[in-house]
C-alpha positions as CSV (number, residue, x, y, z in Angstrom):
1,X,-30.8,24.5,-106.8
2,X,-33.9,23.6,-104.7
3,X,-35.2,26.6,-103.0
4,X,-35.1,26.1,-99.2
5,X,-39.1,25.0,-97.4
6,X,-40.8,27.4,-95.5
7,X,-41.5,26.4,-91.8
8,X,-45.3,27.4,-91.4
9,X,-45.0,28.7,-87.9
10,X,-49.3,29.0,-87.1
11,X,-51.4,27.9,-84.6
12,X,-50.9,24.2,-85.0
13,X,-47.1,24.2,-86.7
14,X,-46.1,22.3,-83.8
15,X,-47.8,19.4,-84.8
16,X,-47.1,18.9,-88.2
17,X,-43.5,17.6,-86.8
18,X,-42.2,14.8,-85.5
19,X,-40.3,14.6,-82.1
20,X,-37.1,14.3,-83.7
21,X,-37.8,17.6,-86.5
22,X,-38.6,19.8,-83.6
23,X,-35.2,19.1,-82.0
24,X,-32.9,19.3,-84.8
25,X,-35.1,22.8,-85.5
26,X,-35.6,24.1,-82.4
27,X,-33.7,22.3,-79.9
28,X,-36.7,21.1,-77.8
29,X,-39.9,19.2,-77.7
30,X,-43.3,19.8,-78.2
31,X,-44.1,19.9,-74.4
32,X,-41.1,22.5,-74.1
33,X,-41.8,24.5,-76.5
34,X,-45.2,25.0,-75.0
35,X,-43.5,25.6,-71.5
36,X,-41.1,28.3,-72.9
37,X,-44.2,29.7,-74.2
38,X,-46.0,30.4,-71.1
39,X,-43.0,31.0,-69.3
40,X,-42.5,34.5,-71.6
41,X,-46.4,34.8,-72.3
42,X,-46.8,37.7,-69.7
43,X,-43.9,39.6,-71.1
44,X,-44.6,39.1,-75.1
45,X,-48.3,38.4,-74.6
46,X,-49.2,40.9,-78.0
47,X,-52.2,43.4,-76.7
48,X,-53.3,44.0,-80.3
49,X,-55.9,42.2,-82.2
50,X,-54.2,43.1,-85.7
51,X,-54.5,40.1,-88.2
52,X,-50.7,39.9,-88.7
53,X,-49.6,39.8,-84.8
54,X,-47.6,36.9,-84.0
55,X,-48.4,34.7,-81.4
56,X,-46.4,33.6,-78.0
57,X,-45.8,30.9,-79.6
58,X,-44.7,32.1,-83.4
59,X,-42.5,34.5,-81.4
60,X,-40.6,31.5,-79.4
61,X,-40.5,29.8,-82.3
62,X,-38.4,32.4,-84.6
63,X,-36.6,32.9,-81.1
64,X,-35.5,29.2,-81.0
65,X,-34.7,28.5,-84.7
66,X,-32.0,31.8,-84.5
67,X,-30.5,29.8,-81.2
68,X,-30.5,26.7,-82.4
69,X,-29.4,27.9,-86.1
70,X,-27.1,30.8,-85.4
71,X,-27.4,32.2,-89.1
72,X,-28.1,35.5,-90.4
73,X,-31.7,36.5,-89.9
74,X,-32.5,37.3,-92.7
75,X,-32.0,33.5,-93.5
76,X,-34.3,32.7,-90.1
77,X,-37.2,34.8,-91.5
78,X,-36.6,32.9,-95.1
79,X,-37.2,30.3,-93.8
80,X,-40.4,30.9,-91.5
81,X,-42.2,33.0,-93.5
82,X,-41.0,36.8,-91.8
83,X,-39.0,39.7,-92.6
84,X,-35.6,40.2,-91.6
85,X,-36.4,43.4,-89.3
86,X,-39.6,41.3,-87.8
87,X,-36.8,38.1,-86.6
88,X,-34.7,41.3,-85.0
89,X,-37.4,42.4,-83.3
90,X,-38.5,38.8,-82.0
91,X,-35.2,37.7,-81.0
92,X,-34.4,40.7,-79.4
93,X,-37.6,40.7,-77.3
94,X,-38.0,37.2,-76.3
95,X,-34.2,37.1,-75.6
96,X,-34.9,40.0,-73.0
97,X,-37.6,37.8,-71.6
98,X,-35.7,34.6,-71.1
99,X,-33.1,36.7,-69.3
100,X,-35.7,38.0,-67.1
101,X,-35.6,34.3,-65.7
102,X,-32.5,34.0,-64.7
103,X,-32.3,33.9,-60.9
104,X,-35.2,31.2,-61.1
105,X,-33.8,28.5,-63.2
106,X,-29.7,29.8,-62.4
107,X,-29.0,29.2,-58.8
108,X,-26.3,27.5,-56.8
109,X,-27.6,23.9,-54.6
110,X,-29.6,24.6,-51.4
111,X,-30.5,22.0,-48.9
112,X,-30.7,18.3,-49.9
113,X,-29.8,19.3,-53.1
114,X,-25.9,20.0,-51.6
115,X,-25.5,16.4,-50.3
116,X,-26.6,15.2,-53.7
117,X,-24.6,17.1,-55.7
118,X,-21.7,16.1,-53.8
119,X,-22.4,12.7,-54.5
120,X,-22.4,13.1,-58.2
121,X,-19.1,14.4,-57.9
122,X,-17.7,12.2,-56.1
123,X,-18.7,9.6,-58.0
124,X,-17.3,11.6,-61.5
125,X,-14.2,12.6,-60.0
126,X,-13.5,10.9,-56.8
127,X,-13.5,14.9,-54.9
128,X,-15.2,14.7,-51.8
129,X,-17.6,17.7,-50.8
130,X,-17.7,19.6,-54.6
131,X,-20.6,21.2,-55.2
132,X,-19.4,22.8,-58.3
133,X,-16.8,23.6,-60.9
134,X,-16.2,26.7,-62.3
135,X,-14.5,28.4,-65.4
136,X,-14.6,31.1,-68.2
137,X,-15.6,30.6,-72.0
138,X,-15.4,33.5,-74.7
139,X,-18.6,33.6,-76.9
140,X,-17.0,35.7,-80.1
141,X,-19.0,38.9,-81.4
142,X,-18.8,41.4,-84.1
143,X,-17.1,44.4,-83.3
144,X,-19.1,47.0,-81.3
145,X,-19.1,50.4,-82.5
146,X,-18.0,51.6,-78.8
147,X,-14.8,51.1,-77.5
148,X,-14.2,48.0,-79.2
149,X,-11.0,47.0,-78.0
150,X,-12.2,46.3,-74.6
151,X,-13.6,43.7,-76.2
152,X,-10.5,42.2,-78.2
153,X,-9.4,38.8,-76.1
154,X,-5.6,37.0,-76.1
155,X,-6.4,35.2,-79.3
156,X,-7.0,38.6,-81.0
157,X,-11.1,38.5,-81.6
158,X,-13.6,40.6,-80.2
159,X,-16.0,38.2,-77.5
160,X,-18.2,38.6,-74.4
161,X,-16.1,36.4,-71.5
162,X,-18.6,34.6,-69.5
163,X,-18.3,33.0,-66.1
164,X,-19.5,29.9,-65.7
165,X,-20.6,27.4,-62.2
166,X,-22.1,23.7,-62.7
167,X,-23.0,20.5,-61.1
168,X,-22.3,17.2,-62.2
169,X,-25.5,17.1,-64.3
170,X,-24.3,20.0,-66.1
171,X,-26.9,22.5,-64.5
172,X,-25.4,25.7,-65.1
173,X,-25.7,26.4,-61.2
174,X,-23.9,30.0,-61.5
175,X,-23.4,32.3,-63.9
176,X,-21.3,36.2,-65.1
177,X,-22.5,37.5,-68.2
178,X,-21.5,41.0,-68.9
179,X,-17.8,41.2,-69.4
180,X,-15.7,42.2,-72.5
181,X,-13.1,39.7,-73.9
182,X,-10.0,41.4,-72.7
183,X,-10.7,40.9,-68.8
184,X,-9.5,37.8,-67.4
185,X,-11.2,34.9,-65.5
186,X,-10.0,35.8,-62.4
187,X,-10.9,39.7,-62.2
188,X,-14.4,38.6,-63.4
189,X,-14.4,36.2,-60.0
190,X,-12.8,38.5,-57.8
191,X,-15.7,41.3,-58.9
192,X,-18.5,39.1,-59.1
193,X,-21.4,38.8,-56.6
194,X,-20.9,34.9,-55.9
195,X,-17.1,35.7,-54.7
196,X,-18.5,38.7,-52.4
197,X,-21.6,35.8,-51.0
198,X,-18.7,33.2,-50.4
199,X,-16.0,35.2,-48.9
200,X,-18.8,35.8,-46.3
201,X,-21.1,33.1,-45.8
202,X,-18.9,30.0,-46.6
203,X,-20.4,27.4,-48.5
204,X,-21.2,23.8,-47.2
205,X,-18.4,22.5,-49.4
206,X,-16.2,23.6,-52.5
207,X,-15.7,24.7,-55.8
208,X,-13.5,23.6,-58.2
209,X,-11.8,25.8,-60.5
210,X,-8.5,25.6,-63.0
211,X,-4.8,27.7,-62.4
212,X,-6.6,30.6,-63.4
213,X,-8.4,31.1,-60.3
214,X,-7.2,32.5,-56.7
215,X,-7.0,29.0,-54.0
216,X,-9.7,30.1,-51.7
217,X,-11.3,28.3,-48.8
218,X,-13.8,27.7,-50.6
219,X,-12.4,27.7,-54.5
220,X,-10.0,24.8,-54.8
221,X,-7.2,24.9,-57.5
222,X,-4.3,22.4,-58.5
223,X,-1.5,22.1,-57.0
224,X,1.0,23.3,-59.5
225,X,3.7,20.6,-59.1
226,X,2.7,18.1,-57.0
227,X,5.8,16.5,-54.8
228,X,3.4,13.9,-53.2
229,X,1.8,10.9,-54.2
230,X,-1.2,12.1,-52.4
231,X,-1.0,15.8,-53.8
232,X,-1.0,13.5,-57.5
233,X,-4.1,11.6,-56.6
234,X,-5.7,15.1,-55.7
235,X,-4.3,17.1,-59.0
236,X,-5.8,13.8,-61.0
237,X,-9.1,14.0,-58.9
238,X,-9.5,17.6,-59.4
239,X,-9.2,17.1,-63.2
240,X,-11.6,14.6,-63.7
241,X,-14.1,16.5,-61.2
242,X,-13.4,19.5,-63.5
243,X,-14.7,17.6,-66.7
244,X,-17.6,18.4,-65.8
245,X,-17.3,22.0,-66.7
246,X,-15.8,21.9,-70.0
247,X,-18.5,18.7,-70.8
248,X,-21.1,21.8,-70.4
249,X,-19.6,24.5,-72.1
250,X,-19.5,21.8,-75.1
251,X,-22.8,20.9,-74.7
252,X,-24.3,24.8,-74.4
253,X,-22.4,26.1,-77.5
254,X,-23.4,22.9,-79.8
255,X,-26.6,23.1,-78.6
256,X,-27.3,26.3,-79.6
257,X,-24.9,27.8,-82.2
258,X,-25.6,31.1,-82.2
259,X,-22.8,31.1,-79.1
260,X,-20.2,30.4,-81.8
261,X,-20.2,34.0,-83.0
262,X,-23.1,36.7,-82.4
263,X,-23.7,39.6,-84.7
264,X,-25.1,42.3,-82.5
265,X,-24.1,44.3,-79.9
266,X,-22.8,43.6,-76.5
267,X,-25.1,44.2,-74.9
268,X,-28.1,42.2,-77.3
269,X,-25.2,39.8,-76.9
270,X,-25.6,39.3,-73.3
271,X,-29.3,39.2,-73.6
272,X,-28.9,36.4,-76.4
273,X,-26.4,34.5,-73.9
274,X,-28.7,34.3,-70.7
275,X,-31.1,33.7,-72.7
276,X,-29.4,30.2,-74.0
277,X,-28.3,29.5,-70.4
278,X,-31.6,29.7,-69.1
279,X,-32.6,27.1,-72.2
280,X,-29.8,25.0,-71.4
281,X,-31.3,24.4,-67.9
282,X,-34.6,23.7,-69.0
283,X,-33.0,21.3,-71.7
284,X,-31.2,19.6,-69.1
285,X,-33.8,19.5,-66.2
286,X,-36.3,18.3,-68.8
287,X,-33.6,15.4,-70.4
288,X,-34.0,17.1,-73.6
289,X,-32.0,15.2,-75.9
290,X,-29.1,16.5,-78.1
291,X,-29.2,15.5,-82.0
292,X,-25.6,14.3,-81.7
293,X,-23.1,12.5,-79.1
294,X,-22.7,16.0,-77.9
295,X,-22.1,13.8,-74.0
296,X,-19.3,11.7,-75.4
297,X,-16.8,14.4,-77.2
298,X,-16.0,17.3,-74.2
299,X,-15.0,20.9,-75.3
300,X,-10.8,21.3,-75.9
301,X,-9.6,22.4,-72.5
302,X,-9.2,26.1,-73.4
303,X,-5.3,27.3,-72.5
304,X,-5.3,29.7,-69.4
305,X,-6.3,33.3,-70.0
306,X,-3.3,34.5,-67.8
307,X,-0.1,33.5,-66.8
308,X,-0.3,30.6,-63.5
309,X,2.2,32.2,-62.4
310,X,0.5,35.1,-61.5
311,X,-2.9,34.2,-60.4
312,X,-2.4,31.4,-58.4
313,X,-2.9,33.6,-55.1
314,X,-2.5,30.8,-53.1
315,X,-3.7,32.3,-49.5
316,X,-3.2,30.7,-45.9
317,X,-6.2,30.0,-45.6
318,X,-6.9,28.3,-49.0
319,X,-3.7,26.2,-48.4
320,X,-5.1,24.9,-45.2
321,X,-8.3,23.8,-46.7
322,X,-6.4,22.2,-49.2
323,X,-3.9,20.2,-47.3
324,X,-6.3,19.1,-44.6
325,X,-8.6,17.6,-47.9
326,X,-5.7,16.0,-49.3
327,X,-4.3,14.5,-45.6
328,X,-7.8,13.0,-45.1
329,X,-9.2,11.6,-49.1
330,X,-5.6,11.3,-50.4
């Protein structure tokens, strides 16, 4: 059996690839790469003249291949020339800076940005002033040595539950990354920042989100049995709209497979997770392309983590909101 080639990661590994190597290796580009570099250089910037330091750029590099590869590291550092402890060490600390980063490449549309995103999804789903869908996806972990059956979801596996806001470009616009498996969509809402923002300064238009989630002012949900033709047109308009949402939780957890099941703890987990979301941005800003049709096959629609019965909280003022869109687009 052939033994597997080393990737030399030096000074000029970049260029012994072509275009198309570096994304089915790493994800990105050679013009990313370099940006992600300088973005972390002032965190991971080595202050040691030791022969055997890594560089920014080795660093990103070992970061990248565990994202993009999600294997063991010992198998990362195989295949780049490290040891297992040394791809730890890297992916933990690069991780921590990507995550750093969050508030400047994760924020909800400001300005002329809002009438744009409306446009695009209006033009996806036919929902007039959307400027964002949200849900909940599960990325799967080992079990944590502390109280680890907060961390045991409906399906019976332990997993970090991550809230999730995007635009019709799949621009992760919003995100919640801290919560065990076991808590549901709507708690993680109800105790998040965004909902505490929104329930006092409204937002110049709404968000869509599934059964799941509490019909807000602001937060607009399916009717559960529609009795109208109109209220039809609105539940089939809201679905399509919301497409957009499970499109990007496809395209974040193909991109980089490390999402489909982490082997540290939560908290490394988190770090591992904002760190992909703030990659997934950059990707997606940049037109980074995908090495499959990634765009044309959507993520299953995931079953509700609760009963509809229970959370749809349908308040007066929600209702309102609702019938006066459906009275005047439907």
């Amino acid at each position: 059996m052939a033994l597997p080639v080393k990737i030399q990661v030096h000074a000029q590994a970049l260029e012994q690839y072509t275009t198309e190597e570096l994304y089915a290796r790493f994800r990105f580009g050679n013009a990313p790469i370099k940006y992600i570099a300088d973005l972390v250089r002032p965190k991971r910037q080595w202050r040691t003249r030791r022969s055997h330091s890594l560089s920014v750029e080795k660093q990103v590099l070992i970061g990248l291949r565990f994202y993009a590869s999600g294997t063991f590291y010992q198998v990362v550092g195989d295949n780049i020339g490290v040891d297992k402890s040394t791809v730890s060490d890297v992916v933990k600390a690069v991780s921590i800076a990507l995550a750093g980063l969050v508030n400047q490449f994760v924020s909800l549309p400001k300005d002329v940005q809002i009438a744009q995103t409306k446009h695009k999804f209006f033009l996806l789903g036919n929902m007039s002033n959307t400027i964002g869908v949200i849900d909940c996806t599960h990325v799967h972990i080992q079990a944590p040595h502390e109280r680890d059956w907060e961390y045991i979801n409906r399906k019976g596996r332990h997993s970090i539950n991550i809230q999730l806001v995007g635009d019709a470009d799949l621009i992760i616009t919003n995100c919640v990354v801290k919560w065990p498996g076991s808590v549901y969509d709507a708690r993680i809402l109800r105790e998040s920042a965004l909902y505490r923002e929104l329930q006092t300064n409204r937002l110049d238009g709404i968000i869509s989100g599934d059964g799941t989630y509490p019909l807000l002012p602001w937060l607009m949900t399916p009717f559960l049995a529609a009795t109208t033709p109109a209220q039809a047109c609105f539940n089939t308009a809201h679905c399509k709209t919301r497409c957009a949402i499970e499109r990007l939780k496809g395209v974040l957890k193909r991109r980089f497979a490390c999402l489909n099941y982490l082997r540290v703890e939560p908290q490394g987990a988190c770090n591992i997770i904002l760190a992909c979301i703030v990659l997934h941005n950059i990707a997606t800003r940049r037109n980074v392309p995908l090495c499959d049709d990634v765009y044309d096959v959507p993520e299953p629609v995931e079953e509700p983590d609760q009963p509809l019965a229970f959370c749809q909280n349908e308040g007066l003022t929600g209702r309102i909101v609702r019938v006066a869109i459906v009275r005047h687009y439907f």
